[in-house]
C-alpha positions in Angstrom: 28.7 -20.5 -70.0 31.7 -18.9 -71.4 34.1 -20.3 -68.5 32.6 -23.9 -69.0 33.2 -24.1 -72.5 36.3 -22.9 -71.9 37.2 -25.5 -69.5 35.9 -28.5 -71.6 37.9 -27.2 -74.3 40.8 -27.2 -72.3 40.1 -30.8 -70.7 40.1 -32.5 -74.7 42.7 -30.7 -75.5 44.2 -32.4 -72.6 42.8 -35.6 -72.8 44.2 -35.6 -76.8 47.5 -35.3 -75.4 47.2 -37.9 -73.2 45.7 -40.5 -76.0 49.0 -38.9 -78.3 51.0 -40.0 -75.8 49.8 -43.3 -75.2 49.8 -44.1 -78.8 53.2 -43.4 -78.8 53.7 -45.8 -76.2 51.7 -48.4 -77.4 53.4 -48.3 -80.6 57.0 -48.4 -79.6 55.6 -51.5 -77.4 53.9 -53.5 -80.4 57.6 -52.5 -82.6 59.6 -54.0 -79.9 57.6 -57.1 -79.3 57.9 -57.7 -83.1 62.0 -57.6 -82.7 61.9 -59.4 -80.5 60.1 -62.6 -82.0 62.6 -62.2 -85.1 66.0 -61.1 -83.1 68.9 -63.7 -82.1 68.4 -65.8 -79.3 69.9 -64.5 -76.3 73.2 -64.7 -76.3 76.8 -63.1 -76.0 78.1 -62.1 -79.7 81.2 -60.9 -81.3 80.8 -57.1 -82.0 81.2 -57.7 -85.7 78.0 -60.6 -85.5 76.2 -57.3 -84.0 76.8 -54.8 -86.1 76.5 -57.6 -89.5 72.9 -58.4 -88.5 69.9 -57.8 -91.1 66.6 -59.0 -91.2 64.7 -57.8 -93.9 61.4 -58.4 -91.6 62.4 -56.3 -89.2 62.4 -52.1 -89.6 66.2 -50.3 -89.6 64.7 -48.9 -86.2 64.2 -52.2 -84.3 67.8 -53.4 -85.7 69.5 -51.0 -83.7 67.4 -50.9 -80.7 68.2 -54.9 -80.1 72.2 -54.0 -81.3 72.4 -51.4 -78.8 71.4 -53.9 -75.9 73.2 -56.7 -77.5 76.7 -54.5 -77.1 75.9 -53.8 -73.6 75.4 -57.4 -72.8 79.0 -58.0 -74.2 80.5 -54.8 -72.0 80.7 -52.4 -75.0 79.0 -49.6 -73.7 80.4 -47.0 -75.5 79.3 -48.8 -78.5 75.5 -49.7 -76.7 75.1 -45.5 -76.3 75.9 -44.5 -79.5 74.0 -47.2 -81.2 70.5 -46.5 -79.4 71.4 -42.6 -80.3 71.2 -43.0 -83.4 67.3 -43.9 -83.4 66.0 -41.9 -80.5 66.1 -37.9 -80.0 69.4 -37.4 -81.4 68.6 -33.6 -82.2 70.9 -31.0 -80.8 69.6 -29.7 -77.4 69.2 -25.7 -77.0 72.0 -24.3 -74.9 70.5 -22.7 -71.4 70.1 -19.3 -71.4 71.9 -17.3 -69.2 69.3 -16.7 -66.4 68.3 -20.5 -66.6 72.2 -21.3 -66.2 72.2 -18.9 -62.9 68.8 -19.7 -61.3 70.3 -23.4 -61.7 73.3 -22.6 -60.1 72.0 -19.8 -57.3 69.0 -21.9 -56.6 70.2 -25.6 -56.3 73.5 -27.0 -54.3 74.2 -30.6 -54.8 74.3 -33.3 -52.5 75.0 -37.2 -52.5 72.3 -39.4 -54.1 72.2 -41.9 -52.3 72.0 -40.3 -48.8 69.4 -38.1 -49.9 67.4 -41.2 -51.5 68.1 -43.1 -48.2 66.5 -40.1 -45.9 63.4 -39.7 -48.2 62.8 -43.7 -48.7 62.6 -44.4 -44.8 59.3 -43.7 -44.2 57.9 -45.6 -47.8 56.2 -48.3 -48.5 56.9 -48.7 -52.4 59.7 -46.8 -54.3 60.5 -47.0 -57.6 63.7 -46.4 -59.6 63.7 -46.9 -63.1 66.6 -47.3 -66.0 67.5 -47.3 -69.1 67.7 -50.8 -71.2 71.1 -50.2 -72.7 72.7 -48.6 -69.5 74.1 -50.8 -67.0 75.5 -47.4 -65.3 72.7 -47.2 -63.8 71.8 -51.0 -63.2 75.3 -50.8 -61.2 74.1 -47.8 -59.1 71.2 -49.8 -58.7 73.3 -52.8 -56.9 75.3 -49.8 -55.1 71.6 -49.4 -53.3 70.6 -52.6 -52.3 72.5 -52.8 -48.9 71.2 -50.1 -47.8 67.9 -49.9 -49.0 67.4 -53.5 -47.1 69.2 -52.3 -44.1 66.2 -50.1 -44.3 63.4 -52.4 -44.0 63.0 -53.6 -47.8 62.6 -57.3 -48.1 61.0 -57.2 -51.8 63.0 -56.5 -55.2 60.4 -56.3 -58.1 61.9 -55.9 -61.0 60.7 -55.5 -65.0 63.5 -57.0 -66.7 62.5 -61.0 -65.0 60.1 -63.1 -66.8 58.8 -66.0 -65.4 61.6 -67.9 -63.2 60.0 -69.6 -60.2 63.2 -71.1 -59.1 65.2 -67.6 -59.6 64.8 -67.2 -55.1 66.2 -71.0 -54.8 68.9 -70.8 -57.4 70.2 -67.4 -56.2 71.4 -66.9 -59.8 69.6 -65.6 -62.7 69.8 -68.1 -66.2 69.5 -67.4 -69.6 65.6 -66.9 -69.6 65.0 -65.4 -66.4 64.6 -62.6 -68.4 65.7 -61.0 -71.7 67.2 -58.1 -70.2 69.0 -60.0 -67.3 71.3 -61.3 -70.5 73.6 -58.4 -69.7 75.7 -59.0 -66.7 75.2 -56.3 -64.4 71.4 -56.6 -64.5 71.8 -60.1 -63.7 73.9 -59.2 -60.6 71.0 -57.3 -59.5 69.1 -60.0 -58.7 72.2 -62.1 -58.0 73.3 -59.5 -55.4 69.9 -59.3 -54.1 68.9 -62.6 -53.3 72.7 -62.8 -51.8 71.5 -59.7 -49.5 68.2 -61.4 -48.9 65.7 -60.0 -51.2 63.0 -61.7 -52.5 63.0 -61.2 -56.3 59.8 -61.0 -58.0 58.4 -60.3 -61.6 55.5 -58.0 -62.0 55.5 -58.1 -65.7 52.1 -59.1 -67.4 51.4 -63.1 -67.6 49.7 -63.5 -70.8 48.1 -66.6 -69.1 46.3 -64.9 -66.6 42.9 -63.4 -66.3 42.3 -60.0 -67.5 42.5 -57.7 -64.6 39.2 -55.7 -64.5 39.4 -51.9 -65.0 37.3 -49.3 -66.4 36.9 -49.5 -70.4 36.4 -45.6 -70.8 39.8 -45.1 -69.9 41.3 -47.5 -72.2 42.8 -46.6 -75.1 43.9 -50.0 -76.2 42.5 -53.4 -75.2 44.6 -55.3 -76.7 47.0 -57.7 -73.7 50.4 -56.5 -73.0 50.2 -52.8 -74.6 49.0 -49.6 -73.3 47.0 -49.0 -70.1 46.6 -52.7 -70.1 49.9 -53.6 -68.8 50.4 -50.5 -66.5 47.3 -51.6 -64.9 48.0 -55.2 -64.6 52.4 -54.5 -63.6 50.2 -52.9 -60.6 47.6 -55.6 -60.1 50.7 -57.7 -60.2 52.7 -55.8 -57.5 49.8 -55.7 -55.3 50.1 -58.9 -54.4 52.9 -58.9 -52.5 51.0 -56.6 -50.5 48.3 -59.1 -50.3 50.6 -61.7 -48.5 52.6 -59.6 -46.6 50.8 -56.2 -45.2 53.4 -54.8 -43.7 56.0 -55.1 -46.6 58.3 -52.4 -48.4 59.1 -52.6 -52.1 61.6 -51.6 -54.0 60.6 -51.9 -58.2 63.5 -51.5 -60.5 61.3 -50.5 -63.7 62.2 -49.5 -67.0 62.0 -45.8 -68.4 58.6 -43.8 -67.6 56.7 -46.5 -65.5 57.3 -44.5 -62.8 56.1 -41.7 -63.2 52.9 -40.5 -61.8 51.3 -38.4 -64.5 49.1 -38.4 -68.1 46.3 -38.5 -65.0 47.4 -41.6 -63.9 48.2 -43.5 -67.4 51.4 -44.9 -66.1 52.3 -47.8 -63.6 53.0 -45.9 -60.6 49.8 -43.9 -60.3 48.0 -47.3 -60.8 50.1 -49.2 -57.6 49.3 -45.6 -55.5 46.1 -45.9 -56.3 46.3 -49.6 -55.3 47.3 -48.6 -51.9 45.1 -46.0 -51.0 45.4 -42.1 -50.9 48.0 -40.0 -48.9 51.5 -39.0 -49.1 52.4 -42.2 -47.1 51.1 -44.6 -49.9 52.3 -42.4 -52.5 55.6 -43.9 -54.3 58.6 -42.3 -54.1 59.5 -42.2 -57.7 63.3 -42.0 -59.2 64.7 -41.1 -62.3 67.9 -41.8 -63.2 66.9 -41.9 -67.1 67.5 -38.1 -68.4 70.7 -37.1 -66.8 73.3 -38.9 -68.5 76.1 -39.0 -70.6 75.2 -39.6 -74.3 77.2 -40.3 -77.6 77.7 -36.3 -78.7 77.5 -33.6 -76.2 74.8 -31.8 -78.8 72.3 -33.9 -77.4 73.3 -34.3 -73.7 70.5 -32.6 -71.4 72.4 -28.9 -71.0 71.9 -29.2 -67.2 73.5 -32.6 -66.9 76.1 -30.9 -68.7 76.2 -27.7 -66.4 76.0 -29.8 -63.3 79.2 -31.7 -64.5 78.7 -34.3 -61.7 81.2 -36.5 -60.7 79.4 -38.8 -58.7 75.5 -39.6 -58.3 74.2 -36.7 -57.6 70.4 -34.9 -56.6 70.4 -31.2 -56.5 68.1 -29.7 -54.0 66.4 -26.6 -53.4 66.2 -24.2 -50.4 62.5 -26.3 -49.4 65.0 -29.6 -50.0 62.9 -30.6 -52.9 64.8 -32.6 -55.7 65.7 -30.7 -59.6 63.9 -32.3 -62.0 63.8 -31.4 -66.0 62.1 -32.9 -68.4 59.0 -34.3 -66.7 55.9 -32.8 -65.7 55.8 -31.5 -62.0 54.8 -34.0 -60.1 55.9 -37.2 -62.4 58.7 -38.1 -60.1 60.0 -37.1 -56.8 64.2 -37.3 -57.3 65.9 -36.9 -60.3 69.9 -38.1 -60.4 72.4 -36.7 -61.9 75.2 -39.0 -62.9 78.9 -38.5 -63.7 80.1 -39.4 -66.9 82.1 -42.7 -67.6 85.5 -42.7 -67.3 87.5 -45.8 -68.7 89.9 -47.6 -66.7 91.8 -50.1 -69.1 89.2 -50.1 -71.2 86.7 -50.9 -68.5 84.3 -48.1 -66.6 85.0 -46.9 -63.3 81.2 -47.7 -62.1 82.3 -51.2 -62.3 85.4 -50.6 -60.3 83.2 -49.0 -57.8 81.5 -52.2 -56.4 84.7 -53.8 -55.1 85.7 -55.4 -58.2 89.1 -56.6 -58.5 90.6 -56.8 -62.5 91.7 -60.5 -64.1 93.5 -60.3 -67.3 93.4 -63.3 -69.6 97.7 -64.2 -69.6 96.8 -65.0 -73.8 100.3 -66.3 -74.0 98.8 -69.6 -73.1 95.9 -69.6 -74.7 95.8 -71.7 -78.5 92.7 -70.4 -79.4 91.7 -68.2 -82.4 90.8 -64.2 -81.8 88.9 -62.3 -81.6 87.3 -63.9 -78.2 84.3 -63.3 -75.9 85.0 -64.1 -72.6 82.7 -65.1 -70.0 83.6 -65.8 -66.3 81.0 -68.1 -64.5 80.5 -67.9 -60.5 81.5 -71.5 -59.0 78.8 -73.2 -57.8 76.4 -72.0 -60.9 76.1 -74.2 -63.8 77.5 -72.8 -66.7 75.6 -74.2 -69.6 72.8 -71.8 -68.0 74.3 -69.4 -65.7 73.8 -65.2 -66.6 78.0 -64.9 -66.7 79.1 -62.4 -63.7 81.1 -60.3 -66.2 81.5 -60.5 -70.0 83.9 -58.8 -72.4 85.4 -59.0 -76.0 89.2 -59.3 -76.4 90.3 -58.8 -80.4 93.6 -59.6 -80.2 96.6 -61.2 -77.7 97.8 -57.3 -77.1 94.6 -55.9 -76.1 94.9 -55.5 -72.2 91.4 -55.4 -70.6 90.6 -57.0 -67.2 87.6 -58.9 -66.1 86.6 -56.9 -63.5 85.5 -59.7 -60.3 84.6 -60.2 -57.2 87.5 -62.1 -54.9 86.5 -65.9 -55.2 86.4 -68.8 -57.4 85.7 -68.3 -61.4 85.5 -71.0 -64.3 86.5 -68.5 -67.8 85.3 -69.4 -70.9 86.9 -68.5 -73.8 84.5 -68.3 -76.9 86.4 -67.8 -80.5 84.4 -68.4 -84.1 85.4 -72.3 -84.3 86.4 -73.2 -80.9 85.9 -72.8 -77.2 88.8 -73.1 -73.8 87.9 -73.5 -70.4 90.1 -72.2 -67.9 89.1 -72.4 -63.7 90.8 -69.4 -61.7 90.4 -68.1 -58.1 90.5 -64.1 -57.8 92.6 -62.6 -54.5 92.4 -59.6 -53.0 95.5 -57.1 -53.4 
């Protein structure tokens, strides 16, 4: 009687930990949606427009969070990672103790990410790799992927970030609209990249329009349409359906944050699509994180393995059984955790970018008339530009700054956006 009691005890205590968690969730959800009904349109701003923003209807909190993705979508990433520091877990990190520090060391060897991703991705049907909203780093390692992941078999890109664009496959180019998040260049040249590769793109996000996808009100902890269990169970309903068409497809879901992670007893999205697809290993996703080891704004706060690892390129470190570090989850969350190196800046730009074949463009400003500072915005040819998700965007504050567009070789109309006035310039990028 003991034992039982014992064991129910241990189940609430449990279960209360789930519902904490959830709340948590669920809250930062319902804060986020409220930015963003009062938050700028989407659009490419002048740092100073960022950082001047106030809303007195909005919390200090939400401010940053949109500022933080708002500098990314300009190319100021430095600027993007400190902001969103400054209102998530900006506490200094414990240092590793000594033994931690050698098991780490003794027991794990590193190896490259993406062949080890490759090798366990062959034989899945679903994997899932999620990011972080203001880090195109890993947005870019995503597009690093693609190719190979298709030369794999994968025919389906799902990702979080699109909204509603049924012509996004027939356009080949994402728009202002496709999706808030697909503002920023790099995510758009996911799904630019992608449907280039041959991808078909698809949003799982929740359609407010839609009928309420049936599941079991004892395990809901909110009701309420587009928070909580309620969208992890209906992103999954939603993925299921390419399944529905096409039996024998394999997905690849670019998700944000926790999503994919199989735990809380199946709370999040990934336990809901695995569930979806029927026991066993082989319908289990292969979930990735490439979330927790990063650079951040202040060493203090960097994950002290990231820091011991010292990577200095995407990286998985592996046991002796060939099983994947992970820290900062629970066991079985997700299956490969991915160690990334920290940014280093090539006239003023990051080498990730320089890393998918990207050729620099500078701006010659001795013919330009117009007034700095300047956001400039270079448009693929072919895409209309009055809609078009730019392929690169950057700020230039004055004729001596030196920073390249970074491009693919091929034709290019530049826009050059001051406070007052606006120049047009068309260009075609060689290869050196």
């Amino acid at each position: 009687m003991q034992q039982n009691e014992t064991l129910q005890n241990e189940q609430i205590k449990k279960q209360t930990k789930m519902k904490t968690k959830i709340l948590i969730s669920i809250l930062l959800v319902v804060c986020t949606i409220g930015a963003f009904a009062q938050f700028p349109k989407p659009e490419y701003y002048l740092k100073d427009t960022i950082f001047n923003f106030k809303d007195n209807a909005m919390s200090d909190w939400s401010i940053k969070n949109y500022q933080s993705y708002y500098m990314s979508f300009i190319g100021e990433y430095k600027q993007a990672i400190k902001t969103m520091d400054g209102i998530y877990d900006n506490t200094k990190k414990e240092r590793l103790s000594l033994a931690d520090s050698m098991a780490f060391v003794s027991n794990y060897k590193a190896i490259d990410a993406t062949e080890y991703i490759l090798k366990r991705a062959k034989n899945k049907k679903v994997i899932m790799i999620n990011e972080s909203h203001n880090m195109p780093q890993q947005r870019a390692y995503m597009i690093s992927l693609l190719q190979k992941l298709y030369n794999q078999g994968f025919r389906y890109l799902g990702m979080e970030a699109l909204g509603y664009d049924s012509l996004l496959n027939q356009r080949a180019y994402p728009i202002l609209g496709t999706g808030w998040l697909l503002t920023e260049p790099v995510m758009g040249n996911v799904a630019r990249e992608a449907i280039k590769i041959g991808f078909k793109v698809f949003s799982y996000e929740i359609d407010r329009n839609e009928a309420v996808v049936p599941y079991n009100p004892e395990n809901a902890f909110s009701s309420q349409v587009g928070t909580g269990l309620e969208r992890e169970i209906r992103q999954a309903f939603n993925i299921m359906k390419i399944f529905k068409a096409d039996s024998t497809a394999k997905v690849v879901l670019f998700a944000g944050l926790g999503h994919i992670c199989r735990e809380w007893d199946g709370y999040m999205m990934a336990s809901y699509v695995w569930r979806f697809l029927g026991p066993g290993l082989k319908n289990r996703p292969l979930s990735i994180d490439q979330d927790r080891m990063i650079e951040r704004s202040d060493n203090d706060i960097e994950n002290r393995y990231f820091q011991l690892a010292n990577a200095d390129k995407p990286t998985v470190y592996i046991d002796s059984a060939n099983n994947s570090f992970r820290n900062e989850y629970l066991s079985d969350a997700i299956d490969i955790q991915v160690f990334h190196p920290r940014t280093k800046y090539i006239a003023g730009r990051p080498d990730w970018l320089y890393n998918l074949d990207r050729i620099p463009f500078y701006i010659d400003s001795k013919k330009l008339k117009i007034q700095y500072p300047l956001i400039v915005k270079a448009y693929c040819k072919g895409e209309d530009i009055s809609k078009a998700v730019p392929f690169d965007v950057i700020q230039l504050n004055d004729k001596k700054e030196k920073k390249p567009l970074l491009l693919k070789k091929g034709f290019y109309t530049i826009e050059l956006k001051g406070l007052k006035q606006s120049e047009f310039i068309e260009i075609e990028v060689i290869q050196k």
